[in-house]
C-alpha positions as CSV (number, residue, x, y, z in Angstrom):
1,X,0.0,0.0,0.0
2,X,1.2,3.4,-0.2
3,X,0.8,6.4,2.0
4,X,1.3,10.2,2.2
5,X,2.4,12.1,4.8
6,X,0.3,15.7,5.1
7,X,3.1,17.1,7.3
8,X,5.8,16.8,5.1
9,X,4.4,15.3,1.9
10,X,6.5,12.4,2.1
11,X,5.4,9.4,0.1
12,X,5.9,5.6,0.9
13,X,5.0,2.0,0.8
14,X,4.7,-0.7,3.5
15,X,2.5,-3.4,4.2
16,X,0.4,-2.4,7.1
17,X,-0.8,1.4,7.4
18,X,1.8,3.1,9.7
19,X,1.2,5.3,13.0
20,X,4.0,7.9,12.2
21,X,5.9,9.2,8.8
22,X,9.1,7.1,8.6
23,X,10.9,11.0,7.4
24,X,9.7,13.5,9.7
25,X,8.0,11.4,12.1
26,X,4.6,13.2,12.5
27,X,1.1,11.6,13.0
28,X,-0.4,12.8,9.7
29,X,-0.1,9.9,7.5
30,X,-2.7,8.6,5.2
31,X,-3.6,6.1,2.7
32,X,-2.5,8.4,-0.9
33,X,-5.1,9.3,-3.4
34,X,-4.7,8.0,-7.2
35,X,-2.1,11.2,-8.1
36,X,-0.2,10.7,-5.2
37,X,0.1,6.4,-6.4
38,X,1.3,7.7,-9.5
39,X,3.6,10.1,-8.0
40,X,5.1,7.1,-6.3
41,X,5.3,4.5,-8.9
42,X,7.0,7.6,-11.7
43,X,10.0,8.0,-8.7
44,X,10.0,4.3,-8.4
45,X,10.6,4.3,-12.1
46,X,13.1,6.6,-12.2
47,X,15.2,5.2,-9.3
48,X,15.2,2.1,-10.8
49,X,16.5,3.4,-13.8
50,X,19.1,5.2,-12.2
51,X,20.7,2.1,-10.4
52,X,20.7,0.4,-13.8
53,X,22.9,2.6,-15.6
């Protein structure tokens, strides 16, 4: 799954829906909305690409 942070607009994935923002450590985190997956899954993209070459 992947979640937002509204404090700091971080965006992640884990398994289970964390209490706290892995970056800045606030309460504020939330399931993300369809722009904010995308978001995501472009960065994944481009990280990946990155390590390859």
């Amino acid at each position: 799954m992947i979640f937002v942070c509204d404090k700091c607009r971080f965006i992640f994935s884990r398994t289970v829906e964390p209490e706290q923002c892995p970056d800045c450590g606030k309460y504020a985190v939330r399931e993300a909305n369809e722009m904010e997956r995308q978001e995501y899954e472009e960065h994944l993209k481009e990280f990946q690409g990155d390590e390859n070459g």
